[in-house]
MARLUM-110476 format. One record per residue (C-alpha): x, y, z. Coordinates in pm, 1 decimal, decimal comma. Layout:
// MARLUM-110476
+----------+----------+----------+
!       px !       py !       pz !
+----------+----------+----------+
!        X !        Y !        Z !
...
+----------+----------+----------+
END
This chain:
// MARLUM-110476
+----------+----------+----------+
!       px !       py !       pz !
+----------+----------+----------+
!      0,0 !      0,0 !      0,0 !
!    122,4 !    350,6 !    -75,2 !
!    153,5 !    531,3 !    191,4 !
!   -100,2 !    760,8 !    387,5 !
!    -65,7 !   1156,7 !    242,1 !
!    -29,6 !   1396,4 !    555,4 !
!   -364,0 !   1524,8 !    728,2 !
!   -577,0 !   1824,9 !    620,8 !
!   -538,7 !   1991,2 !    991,0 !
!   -162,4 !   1906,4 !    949,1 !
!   -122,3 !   2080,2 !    602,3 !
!   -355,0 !   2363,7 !    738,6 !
!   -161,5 !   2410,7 !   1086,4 !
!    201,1 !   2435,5 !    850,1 !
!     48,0 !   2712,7 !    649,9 !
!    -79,3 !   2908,9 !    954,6 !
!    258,6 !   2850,4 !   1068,0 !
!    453,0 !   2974,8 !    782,0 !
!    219,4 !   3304,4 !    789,5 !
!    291,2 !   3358,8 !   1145,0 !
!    658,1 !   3283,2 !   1092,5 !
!    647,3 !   3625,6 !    831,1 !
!    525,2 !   3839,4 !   1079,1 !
!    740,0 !   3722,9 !   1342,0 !
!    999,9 !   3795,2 !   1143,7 !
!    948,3 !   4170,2 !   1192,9 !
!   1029,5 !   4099,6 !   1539,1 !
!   1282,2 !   3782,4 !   1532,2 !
!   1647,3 !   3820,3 !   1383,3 !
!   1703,1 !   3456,7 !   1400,8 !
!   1322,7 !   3385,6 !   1199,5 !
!   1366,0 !   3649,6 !    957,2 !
!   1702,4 !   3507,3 !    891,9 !
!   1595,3 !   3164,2 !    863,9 !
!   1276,2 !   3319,1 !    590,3 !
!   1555,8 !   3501,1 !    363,8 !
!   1789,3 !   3204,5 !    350,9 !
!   1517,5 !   2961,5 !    238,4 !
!   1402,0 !   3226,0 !   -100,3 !
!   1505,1 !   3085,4 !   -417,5 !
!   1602,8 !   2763,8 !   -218,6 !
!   1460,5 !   2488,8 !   -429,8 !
!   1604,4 !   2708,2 !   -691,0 !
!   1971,9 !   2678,0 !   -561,5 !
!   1916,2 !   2258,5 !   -520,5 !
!   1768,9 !   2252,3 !   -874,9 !
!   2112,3 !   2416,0 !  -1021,7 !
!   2331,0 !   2236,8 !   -831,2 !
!   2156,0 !   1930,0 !   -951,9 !
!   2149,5 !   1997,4 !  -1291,2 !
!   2558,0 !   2065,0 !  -1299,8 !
!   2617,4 !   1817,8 !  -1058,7 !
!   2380,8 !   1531,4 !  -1006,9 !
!   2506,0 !   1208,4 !  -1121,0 !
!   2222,4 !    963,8 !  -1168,0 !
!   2478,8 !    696,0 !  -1147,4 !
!   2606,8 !    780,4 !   -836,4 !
!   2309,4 !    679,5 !   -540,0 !
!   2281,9 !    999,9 !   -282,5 !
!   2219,2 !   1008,1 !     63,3 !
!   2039,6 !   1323,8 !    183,6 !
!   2071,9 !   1374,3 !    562,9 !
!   1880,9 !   1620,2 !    765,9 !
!   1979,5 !   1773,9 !   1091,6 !
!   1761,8 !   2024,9 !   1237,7 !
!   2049,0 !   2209,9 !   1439,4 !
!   2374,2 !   2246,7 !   1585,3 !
!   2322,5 !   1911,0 !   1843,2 !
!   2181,4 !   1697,4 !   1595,2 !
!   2436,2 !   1814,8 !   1303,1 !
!   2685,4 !   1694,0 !   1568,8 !
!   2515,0 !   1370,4 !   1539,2 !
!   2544,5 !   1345,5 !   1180,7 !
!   2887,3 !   1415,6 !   1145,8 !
!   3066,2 !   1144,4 !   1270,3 !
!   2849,1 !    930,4 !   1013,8 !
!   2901,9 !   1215,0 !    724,6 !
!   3260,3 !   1184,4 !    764,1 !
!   3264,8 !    745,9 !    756,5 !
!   3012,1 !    722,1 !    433,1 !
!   3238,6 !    988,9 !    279,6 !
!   3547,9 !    802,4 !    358,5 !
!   3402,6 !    438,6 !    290,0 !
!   3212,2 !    541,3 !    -16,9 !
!   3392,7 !    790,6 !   -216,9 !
!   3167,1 !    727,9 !   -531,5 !
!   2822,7 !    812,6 !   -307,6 !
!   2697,7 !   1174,6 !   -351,0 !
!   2595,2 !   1338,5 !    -15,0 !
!   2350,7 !   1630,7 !     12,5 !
!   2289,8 !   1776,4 !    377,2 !
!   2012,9 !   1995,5 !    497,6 !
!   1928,7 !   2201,0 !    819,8 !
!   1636,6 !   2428,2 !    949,8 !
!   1789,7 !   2662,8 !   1279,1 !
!   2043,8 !   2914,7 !   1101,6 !
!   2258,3 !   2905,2 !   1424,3 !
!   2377,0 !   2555,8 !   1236,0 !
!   2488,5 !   2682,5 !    943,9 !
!   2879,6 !   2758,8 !   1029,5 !
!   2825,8 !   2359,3 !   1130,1 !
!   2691,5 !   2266,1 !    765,6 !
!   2945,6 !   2445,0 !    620,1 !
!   3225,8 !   2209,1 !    765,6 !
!   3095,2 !   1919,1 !    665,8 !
!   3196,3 !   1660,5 !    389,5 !
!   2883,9 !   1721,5 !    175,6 !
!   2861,7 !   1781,8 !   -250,5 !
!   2552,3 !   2012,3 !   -133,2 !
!   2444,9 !   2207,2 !    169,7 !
!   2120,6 !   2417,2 !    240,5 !
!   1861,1 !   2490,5 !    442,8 !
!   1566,5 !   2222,8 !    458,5 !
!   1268,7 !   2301,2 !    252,5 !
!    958,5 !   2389,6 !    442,7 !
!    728,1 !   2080,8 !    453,6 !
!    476,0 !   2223,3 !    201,0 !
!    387,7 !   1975,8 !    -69,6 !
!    528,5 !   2167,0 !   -377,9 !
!    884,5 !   2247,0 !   -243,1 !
!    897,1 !   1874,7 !   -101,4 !
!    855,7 !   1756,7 !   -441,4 !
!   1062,4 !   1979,2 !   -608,5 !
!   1349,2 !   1904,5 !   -429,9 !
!   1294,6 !   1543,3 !   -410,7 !
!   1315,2 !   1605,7 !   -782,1 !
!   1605,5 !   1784,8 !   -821,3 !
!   1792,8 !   1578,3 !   -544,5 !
!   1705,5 !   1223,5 !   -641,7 !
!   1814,2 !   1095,0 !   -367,2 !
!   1858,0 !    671,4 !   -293,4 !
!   1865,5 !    770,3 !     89,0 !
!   1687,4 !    996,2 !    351,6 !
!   1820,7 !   1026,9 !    703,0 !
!   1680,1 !   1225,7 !    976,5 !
!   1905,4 !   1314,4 !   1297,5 !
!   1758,8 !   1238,2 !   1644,8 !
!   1387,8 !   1325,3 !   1622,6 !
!   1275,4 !   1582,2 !   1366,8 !
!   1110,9 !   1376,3 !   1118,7 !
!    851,7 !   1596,3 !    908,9 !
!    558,4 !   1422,6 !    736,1 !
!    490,0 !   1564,7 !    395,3 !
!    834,8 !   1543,3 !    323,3 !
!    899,7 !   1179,3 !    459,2 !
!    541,6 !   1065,0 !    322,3 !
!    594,0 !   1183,7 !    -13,7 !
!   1004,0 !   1048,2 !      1,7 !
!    830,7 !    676,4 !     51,7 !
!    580,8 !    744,6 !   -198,6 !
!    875,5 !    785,2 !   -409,4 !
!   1054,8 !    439,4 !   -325,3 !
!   1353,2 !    640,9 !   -115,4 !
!   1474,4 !    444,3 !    176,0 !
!   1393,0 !    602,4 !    504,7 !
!   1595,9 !    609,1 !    799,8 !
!   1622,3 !    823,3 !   1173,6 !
!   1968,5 !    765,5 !   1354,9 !
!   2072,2 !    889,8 !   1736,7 !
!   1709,8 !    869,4 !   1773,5 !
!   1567,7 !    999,6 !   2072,6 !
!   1246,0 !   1064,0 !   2249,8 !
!   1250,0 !   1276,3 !   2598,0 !
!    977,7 !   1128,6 !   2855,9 !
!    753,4 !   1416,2 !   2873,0 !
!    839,0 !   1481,2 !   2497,4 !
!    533,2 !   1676,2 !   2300,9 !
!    557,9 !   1443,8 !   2038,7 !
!    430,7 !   1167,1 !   2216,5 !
!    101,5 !   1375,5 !   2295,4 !
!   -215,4 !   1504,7 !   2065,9 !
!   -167,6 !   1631,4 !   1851,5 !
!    186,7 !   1605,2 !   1715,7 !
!    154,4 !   1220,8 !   1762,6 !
!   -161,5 !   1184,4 !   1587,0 !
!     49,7 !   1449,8 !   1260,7 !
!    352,2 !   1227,0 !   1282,6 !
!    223,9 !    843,9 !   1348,8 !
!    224,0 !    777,7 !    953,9 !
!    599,8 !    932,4 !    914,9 !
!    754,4 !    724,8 !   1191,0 !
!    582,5 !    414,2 !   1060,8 !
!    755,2 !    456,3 !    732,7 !
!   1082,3 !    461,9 !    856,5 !
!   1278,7 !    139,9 !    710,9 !
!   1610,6 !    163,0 !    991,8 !
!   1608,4 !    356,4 !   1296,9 !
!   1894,0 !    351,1 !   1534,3 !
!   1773,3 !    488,2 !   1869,0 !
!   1990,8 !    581,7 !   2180,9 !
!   1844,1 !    342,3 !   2405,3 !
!   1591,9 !     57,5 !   2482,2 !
!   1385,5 !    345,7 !   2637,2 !
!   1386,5 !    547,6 !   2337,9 !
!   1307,7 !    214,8 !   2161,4 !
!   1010,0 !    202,7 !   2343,7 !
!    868,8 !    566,3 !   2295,1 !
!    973,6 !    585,4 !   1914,9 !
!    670,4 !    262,9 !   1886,3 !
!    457,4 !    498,8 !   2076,1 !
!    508,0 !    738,3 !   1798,0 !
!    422,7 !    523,8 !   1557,9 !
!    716,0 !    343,7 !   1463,1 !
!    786,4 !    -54,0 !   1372,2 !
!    955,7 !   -269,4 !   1597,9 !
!   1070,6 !   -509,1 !   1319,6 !
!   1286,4 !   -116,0 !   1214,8 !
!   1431,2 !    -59,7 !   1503,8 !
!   1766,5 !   -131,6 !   1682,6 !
!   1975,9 !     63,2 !   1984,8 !
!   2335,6 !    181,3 !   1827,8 !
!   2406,8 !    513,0 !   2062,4 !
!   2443,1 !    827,0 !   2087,4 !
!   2718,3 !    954,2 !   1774,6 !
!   2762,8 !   1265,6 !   1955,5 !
!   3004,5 !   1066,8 !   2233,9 !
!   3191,3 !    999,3 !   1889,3 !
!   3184,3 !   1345,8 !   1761,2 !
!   3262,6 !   1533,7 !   2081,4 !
!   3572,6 !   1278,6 !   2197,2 !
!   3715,6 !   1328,3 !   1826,9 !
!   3657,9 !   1680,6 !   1856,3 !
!   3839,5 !   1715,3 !   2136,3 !
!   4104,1 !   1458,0 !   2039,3 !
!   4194,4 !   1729,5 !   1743,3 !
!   4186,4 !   2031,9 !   1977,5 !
!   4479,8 !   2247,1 !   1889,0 !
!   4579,1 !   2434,1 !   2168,6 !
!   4759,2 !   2669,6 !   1954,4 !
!   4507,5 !   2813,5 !   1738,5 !
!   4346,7 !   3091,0 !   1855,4 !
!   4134,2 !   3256,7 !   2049,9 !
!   4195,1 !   2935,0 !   2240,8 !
!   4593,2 !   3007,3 !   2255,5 !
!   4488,4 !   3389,2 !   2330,2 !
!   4274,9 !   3283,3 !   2649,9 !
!   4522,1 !   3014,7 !   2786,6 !
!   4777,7 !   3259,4 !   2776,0 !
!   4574,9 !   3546,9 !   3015,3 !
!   4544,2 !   3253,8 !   3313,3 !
!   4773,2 !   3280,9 !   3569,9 !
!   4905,7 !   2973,3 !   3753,2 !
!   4645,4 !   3020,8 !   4047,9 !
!   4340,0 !   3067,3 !   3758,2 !
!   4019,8 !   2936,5 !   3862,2 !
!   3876,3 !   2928,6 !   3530,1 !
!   3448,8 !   2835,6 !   3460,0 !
!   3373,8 !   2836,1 !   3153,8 !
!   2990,9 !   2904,5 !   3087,4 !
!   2819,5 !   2793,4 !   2764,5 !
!   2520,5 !   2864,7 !   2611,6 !
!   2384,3 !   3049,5 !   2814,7 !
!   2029,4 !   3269,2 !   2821,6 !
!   1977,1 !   3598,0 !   3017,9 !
!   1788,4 !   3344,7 !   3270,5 !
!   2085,1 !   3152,8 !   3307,8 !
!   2293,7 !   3495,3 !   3402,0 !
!   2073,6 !   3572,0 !   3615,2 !
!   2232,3 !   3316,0 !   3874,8 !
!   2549,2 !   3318,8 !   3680,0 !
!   2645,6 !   3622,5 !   3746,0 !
!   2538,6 !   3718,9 !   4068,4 !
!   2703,0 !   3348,7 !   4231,4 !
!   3050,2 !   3469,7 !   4060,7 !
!   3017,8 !   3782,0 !   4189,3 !
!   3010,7 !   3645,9 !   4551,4 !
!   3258,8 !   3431,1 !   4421,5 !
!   3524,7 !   3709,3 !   4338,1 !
!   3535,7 !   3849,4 !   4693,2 !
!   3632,3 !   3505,9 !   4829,6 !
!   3842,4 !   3374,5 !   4506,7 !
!   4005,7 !   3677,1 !   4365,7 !
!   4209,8 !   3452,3 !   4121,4 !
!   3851,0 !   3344,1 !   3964,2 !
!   3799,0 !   3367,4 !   3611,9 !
!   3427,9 !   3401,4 !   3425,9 !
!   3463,1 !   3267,5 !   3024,0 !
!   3064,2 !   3363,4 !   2947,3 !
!   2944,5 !   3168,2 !   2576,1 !
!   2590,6 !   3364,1 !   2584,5 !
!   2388,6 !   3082,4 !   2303,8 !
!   2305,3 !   3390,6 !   2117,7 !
!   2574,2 !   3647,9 !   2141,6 !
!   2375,1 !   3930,3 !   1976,2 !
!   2421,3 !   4264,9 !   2065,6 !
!   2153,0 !   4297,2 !   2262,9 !
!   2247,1 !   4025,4 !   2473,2 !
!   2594,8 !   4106,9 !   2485,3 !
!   2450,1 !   4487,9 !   2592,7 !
!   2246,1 !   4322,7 !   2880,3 !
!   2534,1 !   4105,1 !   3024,3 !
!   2761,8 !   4408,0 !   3065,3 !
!   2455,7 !   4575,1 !   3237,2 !
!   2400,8 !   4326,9 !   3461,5 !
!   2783,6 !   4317,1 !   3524,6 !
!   2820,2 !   4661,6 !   3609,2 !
!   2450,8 !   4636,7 !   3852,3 !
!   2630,3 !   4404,1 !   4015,2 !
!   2986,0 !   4555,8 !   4070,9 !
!   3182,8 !   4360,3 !   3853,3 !
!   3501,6 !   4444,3 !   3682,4 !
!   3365,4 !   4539,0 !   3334,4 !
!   3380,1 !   4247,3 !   3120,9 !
!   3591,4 !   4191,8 !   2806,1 !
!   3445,3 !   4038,3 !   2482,9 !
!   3737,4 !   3798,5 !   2305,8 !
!   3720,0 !   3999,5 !   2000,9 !
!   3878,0 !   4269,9 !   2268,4 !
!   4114,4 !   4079,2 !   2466,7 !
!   4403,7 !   4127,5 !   2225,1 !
!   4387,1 !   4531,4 !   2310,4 !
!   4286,6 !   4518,0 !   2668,5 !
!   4448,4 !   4374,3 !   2981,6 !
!   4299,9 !   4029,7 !   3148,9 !
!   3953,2 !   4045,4 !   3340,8 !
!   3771,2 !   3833,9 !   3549,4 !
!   3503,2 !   3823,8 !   3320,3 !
!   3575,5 !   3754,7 !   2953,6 !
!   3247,9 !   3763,2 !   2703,0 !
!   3309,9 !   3539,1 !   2390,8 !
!   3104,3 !   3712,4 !   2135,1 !
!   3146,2 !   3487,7 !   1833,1 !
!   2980,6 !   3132,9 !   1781,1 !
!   3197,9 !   2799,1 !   1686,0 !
!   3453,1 !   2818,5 !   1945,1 !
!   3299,6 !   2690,3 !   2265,9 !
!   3341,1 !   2329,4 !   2267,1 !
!   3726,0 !   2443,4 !   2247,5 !
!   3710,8 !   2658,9 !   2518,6 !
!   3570,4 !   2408,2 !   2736,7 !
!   3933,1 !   2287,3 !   2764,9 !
!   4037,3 !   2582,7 !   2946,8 !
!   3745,6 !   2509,4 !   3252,8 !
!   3851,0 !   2432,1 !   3561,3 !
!   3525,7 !   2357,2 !   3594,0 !
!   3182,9 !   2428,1 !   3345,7 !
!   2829,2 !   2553,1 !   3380,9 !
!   2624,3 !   2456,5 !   3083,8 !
!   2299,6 !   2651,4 !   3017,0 !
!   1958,9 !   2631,5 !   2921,6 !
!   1874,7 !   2474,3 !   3255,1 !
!   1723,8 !   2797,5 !   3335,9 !
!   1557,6 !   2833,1 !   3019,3 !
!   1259,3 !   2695,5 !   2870,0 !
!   1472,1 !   2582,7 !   2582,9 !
!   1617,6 !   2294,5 !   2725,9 !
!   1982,6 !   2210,4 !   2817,9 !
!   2240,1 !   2268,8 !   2620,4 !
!   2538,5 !   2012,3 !   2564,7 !
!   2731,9 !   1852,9 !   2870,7 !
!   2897,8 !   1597,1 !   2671,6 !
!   3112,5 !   1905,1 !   2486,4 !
!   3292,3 !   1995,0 !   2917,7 !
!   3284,7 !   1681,2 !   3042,9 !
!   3500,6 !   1482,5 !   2746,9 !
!   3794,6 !   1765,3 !   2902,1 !
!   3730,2 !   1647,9 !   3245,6 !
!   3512,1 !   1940,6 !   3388,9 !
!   3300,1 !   1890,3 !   3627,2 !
!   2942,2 !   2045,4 !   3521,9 !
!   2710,2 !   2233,6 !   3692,8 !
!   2345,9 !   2275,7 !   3567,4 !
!   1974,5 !   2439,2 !   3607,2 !
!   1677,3 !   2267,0 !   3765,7 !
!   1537,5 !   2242,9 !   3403,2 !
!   1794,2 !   1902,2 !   3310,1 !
!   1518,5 !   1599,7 !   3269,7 !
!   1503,4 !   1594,6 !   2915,5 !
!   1844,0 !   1550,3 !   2899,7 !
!   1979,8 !   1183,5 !   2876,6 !
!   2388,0 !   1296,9 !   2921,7 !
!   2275,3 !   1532,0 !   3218,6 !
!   2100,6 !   1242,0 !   3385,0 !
!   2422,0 !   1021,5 !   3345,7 !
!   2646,4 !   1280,8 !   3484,1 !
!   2442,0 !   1356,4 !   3761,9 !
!   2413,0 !    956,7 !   3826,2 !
!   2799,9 !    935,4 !   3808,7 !
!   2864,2 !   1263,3 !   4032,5 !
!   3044,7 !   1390,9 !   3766,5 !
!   2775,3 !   1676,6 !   3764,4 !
!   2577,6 !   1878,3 !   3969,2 !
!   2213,9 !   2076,9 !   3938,2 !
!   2091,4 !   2354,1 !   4114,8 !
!   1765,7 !   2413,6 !   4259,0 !
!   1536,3 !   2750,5 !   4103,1 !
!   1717,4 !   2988,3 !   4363,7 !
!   2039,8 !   2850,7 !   4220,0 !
!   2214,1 !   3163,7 !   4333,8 !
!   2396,6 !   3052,6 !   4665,8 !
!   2386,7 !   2712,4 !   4588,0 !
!   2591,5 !   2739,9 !   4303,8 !
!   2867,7 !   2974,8 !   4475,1 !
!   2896,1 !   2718,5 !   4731,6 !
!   2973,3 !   2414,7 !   4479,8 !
!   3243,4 !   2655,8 !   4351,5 !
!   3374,6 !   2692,6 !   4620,9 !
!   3391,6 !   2286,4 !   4710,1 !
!   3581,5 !   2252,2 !   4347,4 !
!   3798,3 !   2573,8 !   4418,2 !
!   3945,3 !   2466,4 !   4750,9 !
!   3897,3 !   2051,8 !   4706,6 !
!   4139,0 !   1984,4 !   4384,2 !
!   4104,0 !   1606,5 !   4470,5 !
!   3737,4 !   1610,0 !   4462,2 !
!   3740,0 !   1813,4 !   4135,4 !
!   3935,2 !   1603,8 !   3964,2 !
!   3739,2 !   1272,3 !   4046,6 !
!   3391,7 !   1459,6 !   3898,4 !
!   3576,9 !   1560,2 !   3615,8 !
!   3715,4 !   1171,0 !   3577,3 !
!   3409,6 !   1043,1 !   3581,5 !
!   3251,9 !   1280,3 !   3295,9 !
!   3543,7 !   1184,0 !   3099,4 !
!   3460,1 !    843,5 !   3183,5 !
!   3118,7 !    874,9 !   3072,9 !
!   3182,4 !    990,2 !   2751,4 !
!   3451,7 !    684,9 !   2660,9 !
!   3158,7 !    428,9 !   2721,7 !
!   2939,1 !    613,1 !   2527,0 !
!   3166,3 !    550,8 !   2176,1 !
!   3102,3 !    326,2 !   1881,7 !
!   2815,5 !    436,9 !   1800,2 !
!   2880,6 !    630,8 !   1471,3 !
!   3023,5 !    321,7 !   1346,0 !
!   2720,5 !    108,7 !   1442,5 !
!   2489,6 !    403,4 !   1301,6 !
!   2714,0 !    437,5 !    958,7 !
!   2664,7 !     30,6 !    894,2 !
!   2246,3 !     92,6 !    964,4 !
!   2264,6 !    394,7 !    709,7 !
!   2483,0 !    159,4 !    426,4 !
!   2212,0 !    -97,6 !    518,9 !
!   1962,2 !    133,9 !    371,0 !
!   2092,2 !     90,0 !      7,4 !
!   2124,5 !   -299,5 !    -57,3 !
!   1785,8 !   -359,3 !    139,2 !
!   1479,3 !   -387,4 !    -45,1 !
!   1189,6 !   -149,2 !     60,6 !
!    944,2 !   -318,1 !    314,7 !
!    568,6 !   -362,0 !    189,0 !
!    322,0 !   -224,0 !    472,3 !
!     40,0 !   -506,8 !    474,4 !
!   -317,2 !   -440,9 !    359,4 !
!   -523,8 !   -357,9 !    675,1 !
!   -743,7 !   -629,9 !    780,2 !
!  -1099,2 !   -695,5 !    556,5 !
!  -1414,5 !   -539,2 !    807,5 !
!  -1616,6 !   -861,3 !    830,3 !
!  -2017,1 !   -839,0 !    821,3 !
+----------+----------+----------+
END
C-alpha cells in the first residue's frame, strides 16, 4: 500500500505557521534570517543538480535540524564519505545558528531544509534524487517523509531519541507524525527506552535497533583534534595565571545569568584569582549589551568580549562574542556551567565539558536531557535548585578549595563519555544498510467482516 498523504489539519496548521513565521519575522532576527535564507532555495538545489547530479552515483540526503543533531550526523558524514567515495551526499538544516556547522561538513551540497509544504517537497525530491533519507535524532517531518516513501527512497532516523515528557508523544503532534515514523525502514535509537517511545510514535519494531548516541563519537574526536595553539583558544590560555580558577559558561540565556552572574560575583570576593569565560547561546548585541549591564549592577570588573582581549588587559570576566569556538574553550574550565537549565529551551550540551574532564554544573530544568542524567548519576555533575544563586557559589567553592574532589567529577565525565563511543560506526553500517535492502511492503489492513 502507498503510503497515507499527511492530514488536512496538518497541512492547514504548517500554512498558519509559515504566515505567522512572516510576521514574526518583523520581530525575530534569528526567523527572519531563517525566511531570507530559504528564497530561491529549491532554486539553488535545482542548479546544483542539474551541474552536478550524477544519476549513477546513489545519494544520501541527511537532515539535521540544528547544531546538536548536526553533531550527530557528522561522525556518520565523515565514515560514508570516507568508505564510499563514489556516493553523492547532500545535507540539509532548518535553525540558522547551524549553518557555520553545515558548512564544515563533507557534503557535494548544503542548504537549508525546505519547508514541509507539498510543492517544495517535491521539487526538491526532484532535483535531489536521492537513494537515501536520514533524519538526525527526532525531527522527522511528514509531507516530506510521506511523499520520500511514496517515491521508493529508503527512510531512515539515527541517534534517535524521544524525551519522557516529549510533546511528540502527545495530541496532537503524535496523531500528525504516526504515519511518518511508521515509514521509517532503519532507525537507530539511543536506548531501549527510546526504543520504546519511538513505537509509541508510531514506529515498527521489526525497524528498530539501539546503536548510541554519535555525539560521544563526535565530541571525543573533537576534542582529540583540539589544537591548543590556534586561537582565540591560545589567546585565552595565555591570560590565566598559575592560580586561575577558570568556569567556563556555555550557552547560556539571560535566565541563566541571572544566577550566573550574581554566584561569581560572591565568588570574586572570596576567590580573587577566579575567572568568568561567558558563551551567551546567542551572542547578539543585545544580549551582549544586557550582560555588561548586569555586570556593572552588580559591581563587577567590566567584562571583556574575546574579540577585545588582544587590546585590553585580562579580566575576570571575559564575554566570547562569536559562535563555533565553545566546545574548544571548554578545555580551558577548571570547571563548566552549561545553560539552558534555566531556560525553557532545554539544556544545552554537557557531553562538549565533560570529554575535558570538567566537572558540570546545571539548572533545575535538566530531565530531558539523557547525558545530564548520566552525569548527575555518576557525580560527575551537579544541578541547582530555582534559587540557584547561593547554591551554586557554594559548589564553587567545594571545586575551588577541594582539587582532589574536582578532579574525580571531572574523571568520571570523561569516563562517561569513553563508554558512550562506537556508536557512529554502528549508526554508519544501519545507514549503508539502507541501500542494498529492499523497501518493506506495509500489509493491507485487515478486511471489516459483516
Amino acid at each position: 500500500m502507498a503510503p497515507p498523504r499527511p492530514s488536512f489539519i496538518y497541512r492547514l496548521s504548517l500554512s498558519l505557521a509559515e504566515r505567522a513565521a512572516a510576521l514574526a519575522a518583523r520581530f525575530d532576527r534569528k526567523v527572519a534570517r531563517g525566511l531570507d535564507a530559504r528564497r530561491g532555495l529549491v532554486a539553488r538545489l535545482t542548479a546544483w543538480a542539474q551541474a552536478n547530479r550524477d544519476p549513477h552515483r546513489p545519494l544520501i540526503w541527511v537532515h539535521a535540524p540544528s547544531v546538536g543533531e548536526g553533531l550527530q550526523a557528522k561522525p556518520v558524514l565523515e565514515s560514508l564519505r570516507a568508505a564510499h567515495p563514489d556516493w553523492q551526499l547532500a545535507y540539509t538544516f532548518f535553525s540558522p545558528s547551524a549553518e557555520r556547522l553545515a558548512r564544515t561538513l563533507p557534503v557535494d551540497v548544503v542548504d537549508y531544509l525546505p519547508l514541509d509544504r507539498p510543492r517544495q517537497v517535491r521539487a526538491a525530491l526532484e532535483a535531489l534524487r536521492p537513494a537515501a533519507l536520514v533524519f538526525s535524532k527526532l525531527d522527522v517531518w511528514p509531507e516530506l517523509t510521506l511523499e520520500a516513501a511514496r517515491q521508493g527512497v529508503r527512510l531512515a532516523l539515527i541517534s534517535a531519541t524521544v524525551a519522557l515528557h516529549s510533546s511528540r508523544l502527545r495530541w496532537p503532534a503524535r496523531q500528525w507524525g504516526h504515519a511518518a515514523y511508521r515509514a521509517l525502514d532503519r532507525i537507530g535509537t539511543i536506548s531501549e527506552e527510546d526504543a520504546r517511545r519511538l513505537e509509541l510514535l508510531g514506529a515498527r519494531a521489526d525497524a528498530i535497533e539501539v546503536t548510541g548516541d554519535t555525539r560521544y563519537d563526535s565530541v571525543a574526536e573533537r576534542a582529540e583534534r583540539l589544537d591548543r595553539a590556534r586561537e582565540p583558544f591560545a589567546r585565552l590560555a595565555a591570560t590565566a595565571g598559575k592560580d586561575t580558577f577558570t568556569i567556563v559558561a556555555g550557552s547560556t540565556w539571560p535566565s541563566d545569568e541571572a544566577v550566573l552572574l550574581p554566584a561569581f560575583a560572591d565568588l570574586l570576593v572570596q576567590v580573587p584569582q577566579a575567572r568568568l569565560v561567558l558563551a551567551p547561546h546567542e551572542p547578539n548585541p543585545d544580549h551582549l549589551a544586557g550582560i555588561a549591564q548586569r555586570a556593572l549592577e552588580l559591581k563587577l570588573p567590566r567584562p571583556v568580549r574575546l574579540s577585545q582581549l588582544e587590546h585590553a588587559p585580562a579580566a575576570p570576566v571575559i564575554v566570547v562574542d562569536r559562535v563555533g569556538v565553545l566546545a574548544d574553550l571548554y578545555a580551558l574550565g577548571n570547571v563548566a556551567f552549561v545553560g539552558g537549565g534555566y531556560h525553557r529551551a532545554g539544556l544545552h550540551s554537557v557531553l562538549e565539558p565533560a570529554v575535558f574532564g570538567a566537572p558540570v554544573i546545571v539548572g533545575p530544568r535538566w530531565e530531558n536531557s539523557r547525558d545530564a542524567g548520566l552525569l548527575l548519576a555518576r557525580g560527575a555533575a551537579v544541578a541547582l535548585p530555582a534559587d540557584g544563586r547561593h547554591p551554586l557559589h557554594s559548589q564553587w567553592l567545594v571545586w575551588h578549595h577541594d582539587a582532589a574532589a574536582r578532579r574525580k567529577a571531572g574523571n568520571a565525565g570523561r569516563k562517561v563519555v569513553a563508554e558512550g563511543r562506537g556508536a557512529a560506526e554502528r549508526t554508519s553500517a544501519l545507514v549503508e544498510g539502507l541501500l542494498t535492502a529492499t523497501r518493506r511492503a506495509e500489509p493491507a489492513p485487515p478486511l471489516l467482516r459483516t
